[in-house]
N, C-alpha and C positions, 0 to 999 in steps of 0.2 A: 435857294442854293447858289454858290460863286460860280460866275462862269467861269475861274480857273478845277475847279473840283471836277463841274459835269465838260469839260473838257478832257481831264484826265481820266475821267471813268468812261466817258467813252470811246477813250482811245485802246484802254484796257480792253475794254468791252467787246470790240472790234478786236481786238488781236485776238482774243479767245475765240471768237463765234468765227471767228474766219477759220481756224487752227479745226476747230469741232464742227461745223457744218452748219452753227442753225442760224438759220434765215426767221424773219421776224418781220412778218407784213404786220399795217395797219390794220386795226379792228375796221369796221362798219360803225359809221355812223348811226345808222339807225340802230344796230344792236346797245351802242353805248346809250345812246338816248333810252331807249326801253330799259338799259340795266338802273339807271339814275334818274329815271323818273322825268327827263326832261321834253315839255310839250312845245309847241311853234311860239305861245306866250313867254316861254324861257327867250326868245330873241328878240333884239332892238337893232335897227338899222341907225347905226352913227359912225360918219367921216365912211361911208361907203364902205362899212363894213357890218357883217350880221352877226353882231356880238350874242355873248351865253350870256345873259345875265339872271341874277336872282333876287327879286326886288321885295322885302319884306317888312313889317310892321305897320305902323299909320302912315298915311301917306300925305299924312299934315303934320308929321313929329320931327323933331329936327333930323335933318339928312346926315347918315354915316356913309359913304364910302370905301369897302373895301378890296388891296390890290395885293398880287400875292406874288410869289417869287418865284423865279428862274425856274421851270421845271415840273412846277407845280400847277393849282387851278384855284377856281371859287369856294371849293369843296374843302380844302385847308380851314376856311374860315366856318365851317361846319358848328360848331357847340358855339363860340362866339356869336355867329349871328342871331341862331336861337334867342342867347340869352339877352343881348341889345335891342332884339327885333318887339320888344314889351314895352320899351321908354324912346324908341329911334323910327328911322325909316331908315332899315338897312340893305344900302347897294352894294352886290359884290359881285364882278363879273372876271369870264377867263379872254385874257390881253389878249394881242394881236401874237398869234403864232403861239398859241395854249389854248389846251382843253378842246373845247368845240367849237370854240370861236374860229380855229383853225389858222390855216395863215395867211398874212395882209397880202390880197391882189397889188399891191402898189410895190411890195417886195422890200418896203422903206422899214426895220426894226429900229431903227437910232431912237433915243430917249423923247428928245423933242417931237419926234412920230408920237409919241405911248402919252406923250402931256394933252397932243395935240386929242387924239383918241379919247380920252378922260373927258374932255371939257365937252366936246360934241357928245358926248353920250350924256352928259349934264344936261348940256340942250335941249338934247333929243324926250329925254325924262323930265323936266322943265323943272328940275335943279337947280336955282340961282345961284345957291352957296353950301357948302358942306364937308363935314369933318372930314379929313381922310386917315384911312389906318392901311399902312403899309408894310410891311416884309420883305427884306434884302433886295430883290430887284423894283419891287412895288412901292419898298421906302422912297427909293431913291426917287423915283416916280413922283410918288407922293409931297418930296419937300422940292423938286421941282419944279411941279407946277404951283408949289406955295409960293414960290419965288418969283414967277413970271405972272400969276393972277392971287395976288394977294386978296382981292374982294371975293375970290372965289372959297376962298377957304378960312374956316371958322375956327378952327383945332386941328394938329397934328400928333398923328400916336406915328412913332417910327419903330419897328421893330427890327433890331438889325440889321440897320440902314444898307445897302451897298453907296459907294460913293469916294470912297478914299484908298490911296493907293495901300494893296498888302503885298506880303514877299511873294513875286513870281506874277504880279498885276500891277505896270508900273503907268506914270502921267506919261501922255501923250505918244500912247504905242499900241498900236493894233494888235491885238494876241496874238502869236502864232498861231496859226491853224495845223496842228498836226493831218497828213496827208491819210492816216489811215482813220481817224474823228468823221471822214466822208461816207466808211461804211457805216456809221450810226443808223442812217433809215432803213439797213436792212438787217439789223442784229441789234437784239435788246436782252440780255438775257438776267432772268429774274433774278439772280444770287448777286450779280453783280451791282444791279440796280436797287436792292435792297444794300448793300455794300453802302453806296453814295447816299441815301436815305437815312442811315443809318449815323453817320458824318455828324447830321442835323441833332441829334438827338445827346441829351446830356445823357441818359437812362436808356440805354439802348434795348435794354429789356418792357420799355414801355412802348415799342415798335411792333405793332401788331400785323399778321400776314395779309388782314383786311386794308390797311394803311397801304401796305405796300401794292398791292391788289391793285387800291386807288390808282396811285402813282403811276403804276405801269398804263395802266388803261391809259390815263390822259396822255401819255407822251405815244401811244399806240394810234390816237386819235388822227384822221386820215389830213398829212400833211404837217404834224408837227415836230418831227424830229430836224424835218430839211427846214423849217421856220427855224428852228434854235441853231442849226447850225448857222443860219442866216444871219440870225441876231446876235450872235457869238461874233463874226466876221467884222460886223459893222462898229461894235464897240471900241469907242475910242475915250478913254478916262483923262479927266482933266481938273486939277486942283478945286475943289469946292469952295474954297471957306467966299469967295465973292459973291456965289449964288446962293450961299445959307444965310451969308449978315443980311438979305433980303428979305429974308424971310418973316412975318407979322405976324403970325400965325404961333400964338401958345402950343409949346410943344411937350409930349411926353416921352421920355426916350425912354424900351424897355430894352433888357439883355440879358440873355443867359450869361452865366462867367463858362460853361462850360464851351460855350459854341468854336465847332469844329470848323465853322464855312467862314467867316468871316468873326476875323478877334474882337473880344471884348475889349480891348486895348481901344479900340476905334470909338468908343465910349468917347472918352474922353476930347476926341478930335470936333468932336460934334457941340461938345459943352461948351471947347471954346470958339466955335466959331458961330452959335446962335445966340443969340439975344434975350430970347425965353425959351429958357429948357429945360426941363430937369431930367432926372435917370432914375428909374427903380431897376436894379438887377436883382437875377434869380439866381444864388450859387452855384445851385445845383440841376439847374438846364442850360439847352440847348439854345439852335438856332431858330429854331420854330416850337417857341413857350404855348402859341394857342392849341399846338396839337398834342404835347407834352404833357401841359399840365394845364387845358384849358378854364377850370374852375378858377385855380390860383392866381394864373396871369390875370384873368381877366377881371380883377378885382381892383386894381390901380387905373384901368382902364374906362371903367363903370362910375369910380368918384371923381377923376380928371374931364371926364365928358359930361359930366353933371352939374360942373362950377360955369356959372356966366356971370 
């Protein structure tokens, strides 16, 4: 999701729950772990942080990578990993200030924090080199650390990249912070948050109450509403095309035409400013094709990571 969307939805969101009364604590840790299945093996200690991660397939097949966006967690990449996790070794973990990972003791969300994060967790999992697959905040992630550790990275799938300015997200300006976006950590309420959820979606009727379920839980997760607003704060967007013409790294660019979070238009911004790229779009989705329509997407994805 754009940090200008879950901006306005939670300002939204905050002016209703303030108006009606509900208050919206964190879940419990331990109850979300027991609802998701996740054990103390689900963490990795990288850059002094106890990451969530989920580490599957052979662990001699080549390394996939995957990072997920604004909002969201590892669990997005749910039916894709499955199906990569037969021919891959697929890494997919929730970033500094999501999911369970929770948020970074250092307090640092800036991009270059979230590069630096990736690669220690490569370390840490003794990762020398590996594809990454990314989503709107996690793209952007993703083709910047393709930029600064080239030898790190084998392939790039970007999915609706973040990274270029759109209307009401401009180069070199701090978002506004709307003043009432600070009640987020204590009101979250479900219609609304299916609302911005929904945004992502080409087919909104393929938005299931278990999806949203998901969603709500992870941002319920204890400490991550005040991480996003944190990471919202510190964002400061700045021309790409110098850190993409970096880039070595074969890339696949996917797109919905319908995506509400960040234009398909921005397609095109990325063809010309990388080297090796191509685009497969999907007419008819959204901003998040793996959750969409994961079968389909994930078919350009399967024969582009197959070529060496």
């Amino acid at each position: 999701m754009t940090i200008l969307t879950v901006l306005l939805v939670a300002a939204a969101a905050c002016l209703v729950g303030a108006g009606i009364g509900l208050y919206t604590p964190d879940k419990s840790r331990t109850g979300l772990e027991a609802k998701y299945g996740v054990s103390p093996a689900d963490y990795v200690t990288a850059a002094g942080l106890r990451l969530h991660v989920r580490d599957t397939g052979p662990k001699d097949a080549p390394a996939v990578i995957m990072l997920h966006g604004l909002g969201s967690s590892l669990l997005t990449w749910e039916p894709w990993a499955q199906a990569l996790s037969a021919t891959h070794r697929v890494i997919r973990f929730d970033l500094p200030g999501f999911g369970l990972t929770g948020a970074d003791p250092t307090g640092d969300y800036t991009d270059s924090r979230s590069v630096q994060v990736v690669i220690a967790l490569m370390d840490a999992m003794a990762v020398p080199r590996a594809s990454l697959i990314g989503n709107s905040l996690g793209g952007k992630i993703a083709w910047m650390l393709a930029a600064a550790h080239p030898e790190r990275v084998a392939r790039l799938v970007l999915i609706s990249p973040d990274g270029f300015a759109s209307p009401g997200f401009d180069y070199d300006k701090t978002p506004d912070l709307p003043a009432i976006a600070k009640l987020l950590p204590y009101i979250l309420p479900t219609w609304m948050l299916r609302m911005n959820v929904a945004a992502a979606y080409g087919d909104r009727s393929l938005l299931t109450a278990d999806v949203v379920a998901r969603y709500r839980d992870m941002m319920l997760a204890p400490g991550v509403r005040r991480a996003m607003l944190a990471r919202v704060a510190q964002v400061r967007l700045e021309p790409p095309e110098q850190l993409l013409a970096r880039v070595e790294a074969p890339t696949l660019l996917l797109w919905g035409e319908k995506d509400g979070l960040i234009a398909y238009s921005n397609a095109q911004d990325y063809l010309r400013a990388m080297r090796d790229c191509r685009l497969v779009s999907f007419p008819d989705l959204g901003h998040v094709p793996q959750e969409e329509a994961p079968a389909r997407s994930l078919v350009p994805v399967t024969t582009f990571l197959g070529r060496h």
